[in-house]
N, C-alpha and C positions, 0 to 999 in steps of 0.2 A: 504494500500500500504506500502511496507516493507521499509526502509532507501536509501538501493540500489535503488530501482527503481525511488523514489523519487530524490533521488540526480543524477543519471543520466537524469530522463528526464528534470531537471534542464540546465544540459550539454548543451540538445538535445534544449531547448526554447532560452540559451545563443547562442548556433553556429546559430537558426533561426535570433533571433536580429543583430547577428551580419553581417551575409548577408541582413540587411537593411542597415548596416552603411557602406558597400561597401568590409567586410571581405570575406574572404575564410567560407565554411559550414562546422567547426568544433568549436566545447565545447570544455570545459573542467573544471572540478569542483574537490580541493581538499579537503577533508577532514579527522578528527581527534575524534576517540570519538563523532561520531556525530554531531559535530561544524565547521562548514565551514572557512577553511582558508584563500582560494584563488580561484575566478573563473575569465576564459578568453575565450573571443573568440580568433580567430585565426586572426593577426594582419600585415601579412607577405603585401600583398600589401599599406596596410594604413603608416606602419610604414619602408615599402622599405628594410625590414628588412626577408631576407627569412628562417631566423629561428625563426619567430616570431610566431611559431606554437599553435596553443592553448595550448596544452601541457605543454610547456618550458615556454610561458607568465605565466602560472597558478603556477608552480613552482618555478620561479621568484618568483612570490608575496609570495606563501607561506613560502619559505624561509627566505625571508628579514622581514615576521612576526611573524618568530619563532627566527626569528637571528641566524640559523642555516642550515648550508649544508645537514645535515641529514635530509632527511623527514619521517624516520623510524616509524609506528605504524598508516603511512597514508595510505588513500585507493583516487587513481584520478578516478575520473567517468570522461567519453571522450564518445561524441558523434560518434568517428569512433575508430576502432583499431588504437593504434598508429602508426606511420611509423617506419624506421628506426631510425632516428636522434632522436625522440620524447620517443622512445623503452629506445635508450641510456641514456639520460636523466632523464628517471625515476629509470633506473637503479642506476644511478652515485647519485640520489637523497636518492634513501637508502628506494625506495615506496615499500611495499612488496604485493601489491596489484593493479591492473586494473581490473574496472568493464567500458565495451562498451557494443555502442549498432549496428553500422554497423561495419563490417569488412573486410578485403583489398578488398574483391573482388566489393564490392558494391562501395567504393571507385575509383577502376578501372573506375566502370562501369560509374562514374559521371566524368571520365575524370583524374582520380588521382590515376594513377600507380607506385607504389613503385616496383612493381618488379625486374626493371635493378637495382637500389639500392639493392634490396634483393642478387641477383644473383653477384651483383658486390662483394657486402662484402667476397663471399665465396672463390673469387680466388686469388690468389696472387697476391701482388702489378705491379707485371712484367705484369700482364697480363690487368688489367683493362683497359677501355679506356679513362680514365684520367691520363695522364701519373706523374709515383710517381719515382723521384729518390731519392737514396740513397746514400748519402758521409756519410764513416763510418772515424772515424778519424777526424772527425771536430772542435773535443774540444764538443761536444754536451755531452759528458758522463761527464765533469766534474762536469755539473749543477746538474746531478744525486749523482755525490761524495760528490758536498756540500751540497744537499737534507739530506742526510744520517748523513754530521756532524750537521746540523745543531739543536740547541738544543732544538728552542722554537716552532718546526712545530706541525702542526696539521694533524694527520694524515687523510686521506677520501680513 
């Protein structure tokens, strides 16, 4: 059995444990080089916490054991495609790799629809039904001028 499949079904026996301990049915496993950094089940109901997605739990941990916001050179194994929020996250993490093993529809089909997510992202803020305003003029752009002078940032 190849790394990948190993370290997914890994994912796939953490999201089963974890629906003993009363989680959501998702893994998630990162790794580096072959060396496991961070694995989590999905924590959103135990920790009341609805971004506590296995995902984001897993890159938590691996970040804070690399000491770094970069997770660049990682591969996350996830027992389902990630969602939207979970999508972003690994982006913003710097993963240049996802290996799953179920995918949205199979997700749907267990009760776990991302789609109005999916469809919402694509329309304009005017249009969603969550309603988003805008005050431009707020003094909100200055935090961005002092971003920019600022000397000792970090960029991500």
């Amino acid at each position: 059995m190849n790394d990948d499949r190993i370290l997914l079904c890994k994912a796939i026996e953490i999201a089963k444990q974890g629906i003993e301990k009363g989680c959501g049915p998702f893994g998630a496993v990162i790794a580096r080089d072959g060396a496991i950094l961070a694995e989590a089940s999905n924590r959103v109901t135990l920790d009341s916490d609805p971004t506590a997605h296995a995902e984001v739990v897993a890159i938590r941990q691996a970040a804070a054991s690399l000491k770094s916001h970069d997770l660049g050179g990682c591969t996350i194994y996830c027992s389902c495609e990630p969602c939207p929020m979970c999508l972003g996250a690994i982006y913003w993490a710097g993963i240049p790799r996802v290996v799953y093993a179920c995918d949205r529809s199979d997700a749907a089909a267990a009760g776990f629809s991302d789609k109005d997510i999916y469809d919402e992202i694509m329309l304009d803020p005017a249009q969603r039904k969550i309603t988003f305003k805008h005050i431009a003029g707020a003094g909100g752009e200055e935090i961005f001028k002092a971003w920019e002078q600022y000397e000792s940032k970090i960029p991500y």
